[in-house]
N, C-alpha and C positions, 0 to 999 in steps of 0.2 A: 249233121255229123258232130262228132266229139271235137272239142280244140283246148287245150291248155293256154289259158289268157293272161295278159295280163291286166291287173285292172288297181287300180288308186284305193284306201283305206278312205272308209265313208269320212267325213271331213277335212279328208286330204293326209297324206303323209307328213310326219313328222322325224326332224332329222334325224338319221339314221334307224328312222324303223323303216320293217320290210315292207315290199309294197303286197296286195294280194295277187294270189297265184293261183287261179282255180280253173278245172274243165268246164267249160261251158260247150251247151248245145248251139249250134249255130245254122245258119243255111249252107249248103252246097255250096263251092262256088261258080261264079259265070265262065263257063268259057269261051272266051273270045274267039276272035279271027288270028287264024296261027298259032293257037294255043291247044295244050293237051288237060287234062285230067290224069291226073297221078296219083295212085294209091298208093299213099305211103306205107309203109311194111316196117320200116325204123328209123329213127330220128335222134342224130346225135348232139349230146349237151356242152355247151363251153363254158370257158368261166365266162365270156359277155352273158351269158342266159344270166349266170349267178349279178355280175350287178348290174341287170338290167333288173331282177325281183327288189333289189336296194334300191331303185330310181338312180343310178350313178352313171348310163350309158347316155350316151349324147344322142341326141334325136327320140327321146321315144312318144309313142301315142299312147294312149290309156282307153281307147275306145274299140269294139272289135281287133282288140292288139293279139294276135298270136303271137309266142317264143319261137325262138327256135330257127336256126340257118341252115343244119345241114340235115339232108334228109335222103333215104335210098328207096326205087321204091318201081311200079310196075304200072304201063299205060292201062288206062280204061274209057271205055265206053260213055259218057260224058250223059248220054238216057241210061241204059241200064247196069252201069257202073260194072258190066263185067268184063274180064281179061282180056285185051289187044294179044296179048301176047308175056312169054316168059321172060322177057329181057329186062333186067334191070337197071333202071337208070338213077346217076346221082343227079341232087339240083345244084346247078352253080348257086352258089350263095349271093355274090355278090351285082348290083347293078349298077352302070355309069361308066365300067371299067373294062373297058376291049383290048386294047393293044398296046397304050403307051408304057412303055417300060417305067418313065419316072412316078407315074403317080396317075391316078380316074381323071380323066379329063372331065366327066363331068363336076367334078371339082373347079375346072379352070376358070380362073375371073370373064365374066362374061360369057360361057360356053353357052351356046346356044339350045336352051331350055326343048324348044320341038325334038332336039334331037338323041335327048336322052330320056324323054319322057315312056316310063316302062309298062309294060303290060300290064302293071296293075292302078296305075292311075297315076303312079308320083313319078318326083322327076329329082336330078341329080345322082351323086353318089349315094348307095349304101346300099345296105348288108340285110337280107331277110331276117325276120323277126322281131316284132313290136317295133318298127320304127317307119319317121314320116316318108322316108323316098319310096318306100316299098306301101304306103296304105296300110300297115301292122300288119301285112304277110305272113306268115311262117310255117316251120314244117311240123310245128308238136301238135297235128293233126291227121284226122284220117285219110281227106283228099288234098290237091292245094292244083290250080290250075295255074299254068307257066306258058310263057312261049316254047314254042318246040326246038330253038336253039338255045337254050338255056337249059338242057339235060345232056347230060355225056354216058353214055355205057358205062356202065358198071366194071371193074376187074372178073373176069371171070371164074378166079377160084376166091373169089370174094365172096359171102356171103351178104345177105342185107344190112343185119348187122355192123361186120367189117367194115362194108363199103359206107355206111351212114357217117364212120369216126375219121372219113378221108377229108370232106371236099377244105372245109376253111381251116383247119388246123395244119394238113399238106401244103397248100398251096403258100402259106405263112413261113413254115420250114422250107420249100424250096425255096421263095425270094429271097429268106434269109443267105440263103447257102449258094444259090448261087446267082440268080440276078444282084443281090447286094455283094455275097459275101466272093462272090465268083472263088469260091473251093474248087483244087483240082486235086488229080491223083497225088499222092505223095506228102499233101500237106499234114501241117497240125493243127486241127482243129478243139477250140474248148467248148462246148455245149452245157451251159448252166441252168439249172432247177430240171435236172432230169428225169422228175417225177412227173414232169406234164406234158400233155398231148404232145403240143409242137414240139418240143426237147425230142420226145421219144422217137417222134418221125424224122427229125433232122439228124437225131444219129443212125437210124436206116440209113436212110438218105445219102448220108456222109459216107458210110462205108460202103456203099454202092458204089458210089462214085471213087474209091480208092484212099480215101483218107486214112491218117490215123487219128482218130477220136479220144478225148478227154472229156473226163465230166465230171462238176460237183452236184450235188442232193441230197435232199433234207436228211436222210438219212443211210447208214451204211449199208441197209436193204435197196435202200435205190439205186446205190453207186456200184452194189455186187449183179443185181439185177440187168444193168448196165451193160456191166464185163458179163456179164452171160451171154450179150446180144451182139460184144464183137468191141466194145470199149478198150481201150489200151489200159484204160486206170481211174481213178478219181479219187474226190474229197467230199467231206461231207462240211457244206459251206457255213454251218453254225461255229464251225471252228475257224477263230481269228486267222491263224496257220493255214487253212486251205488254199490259199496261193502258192507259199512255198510248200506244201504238199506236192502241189501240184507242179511245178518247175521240175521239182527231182525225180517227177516221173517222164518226164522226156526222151524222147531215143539219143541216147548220144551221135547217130548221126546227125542231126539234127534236130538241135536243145533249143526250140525256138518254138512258140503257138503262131502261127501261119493271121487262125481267124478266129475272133471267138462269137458265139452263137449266144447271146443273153436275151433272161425274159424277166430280169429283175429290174435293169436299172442301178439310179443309184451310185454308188463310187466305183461299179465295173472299171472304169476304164483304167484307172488307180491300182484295181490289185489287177485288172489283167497284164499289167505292165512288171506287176512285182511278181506273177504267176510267169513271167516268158515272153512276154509278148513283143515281136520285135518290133525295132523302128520300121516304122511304115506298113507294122498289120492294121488289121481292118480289126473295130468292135459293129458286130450286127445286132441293136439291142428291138426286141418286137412286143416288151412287156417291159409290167412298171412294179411287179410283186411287190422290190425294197421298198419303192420309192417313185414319187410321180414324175421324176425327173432325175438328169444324168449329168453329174458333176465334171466337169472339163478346165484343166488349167492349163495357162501358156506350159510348161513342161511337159505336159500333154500333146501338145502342137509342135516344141520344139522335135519330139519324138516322131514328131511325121502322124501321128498313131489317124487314122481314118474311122469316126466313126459316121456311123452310118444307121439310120430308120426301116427298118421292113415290116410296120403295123400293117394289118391288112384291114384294117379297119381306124 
């Protein structure tokens, strides 16, 4: 089969050049006990794919490494690779990570290795594609074999498509929203860099659930984009000013940001304070765009202000 790889520049990478990215022909692969065969049909891109090609993702392999975590796609026949059936399934992306609310237990100091060890050989936490816990797994190929509880049905007015740009981008915007940001009806929510995956599905997401939604973006086509999809208003966050932009678009029943949704980082917590944000909201930040780190000062604390981690990786 075909696999989009990744693979090291002959004498090794040099700082910040790209790594290579090329299809490569590979074998089939095994399927185990409890395991299916899944033809993937589409296969969606994040920015980890992008600096995982820069060598800047943590864990990765350079050897039979496929890209690639999210994938939609249909069972087969594992001899003659034809149709099970029409149902389309996503793949959970990630491994290590069952039930505990705070974080992968196979993370935890000491977790006991037999017990997270996955269907593809490796063991601990992570995330499919080019990396060590998964054996360089991924979905930027034609088959990929998985355990059978490790695919969820598909939406069904989803297409494959559709359903490819859910699993790890959604699941990021929920815990944002509401395992972290516990968003309920009524609130005010600020959703920052609304031109990207997670932004765009946490403000689904949010007005689902009854919010009113705010948002800055790179530009005034993203932030009108936005208000097309049910945004109460926004800024375009190149401007100094988009905090108090943003304050003055508040409901005067209530002139306050509840939660903010960030995937920048950086001095968030600073202007979410100067955009609304009251004593004792919550910052949910799950990206680092600005900045690889989040500035926090006693005045910060004194405000109660809660921040809060929802990377899913």
């Amino acid at each position: 089969m075909k696999a989009l790889q990744l693979e090291k520049p002959a004498g090794g990478a040099q700082r910040g050049q790209r790594h290579v990215v090329a299809v490569r022909h590979v074998p089939l692969p095994t399927v185990g006990e409890d395991m299916v065969l899944v033809k993937i049909l589409a296969a969606g891109m994040n920015r980890r794919d992008e600096w995982s090609a820069l060598g800047l993702y943590p864990g990765l392999v350079f050897e039979n490494a496929t890209l690639g975590c999210d994938g939609c796609g249909i069972l087969v026949n594992p001899t003659s690779l034809a149709p099970l059936s029409e149902q389309l399934y996503l793949l959970v992306p990630s491994r290590g990570w069952d039930a505990d609310e705070a974080g992968p237990e196979a993370a935890l100091p000491h977790a006991p290795a037999h017990l997270f060890k996955n269907e593809f050989g490796g063991q601990g936490f992570g995330i499919l594609g080019a990396t060590r816990s998964v054996c360089g797994v991924g979905t930027f190929c034609e088959y990929v074999a998985v355990h059978r509880s490790q695919l969820v049905p598909a939406p069904a007015h989803l297409s494959a498509v559709q359903s490819a740009a859910l699993p790890c981008a959604a699941v990021t915007a929920y815990r944002a929203l509401f395992t972290k940001g516990r968003v309920a009806a009524g609130q005010n929510v600020l959703i920052t860099g609304i031109g990207g995956g997670v932004a765009i599905q946490a403000l689904q997401m949010a007005l689902a659930a009854g919010a009113t939604v705010l948002v800055t973006g790179g530009s005034s086509a993203k932030v009108e984009r936005a208000r097309a999809m049910g945004a109460h208003g926004g800024a375009v966050y190149k401007d100094a000013c988009w905090p108090d932009q943003v304050r003055a678009l508040l409901p005067p029943s209530r002139p306050w940001i509840d939660v903010v949704i960030d995937s920048a980082g950086g001095n968030i917590v600073a202007q979410a304070l100067q955009a609304g944000l009251r004593d004792g909201g919550k910052v949910v930040v799950f990206g680092m765009t600005a900045a690889p780190s989040v500035s926090l000062t006693m005045r910060d604390v004194l405000k109660n202000v809660d921040l809060q981690v929802a990377a899913k990786s």
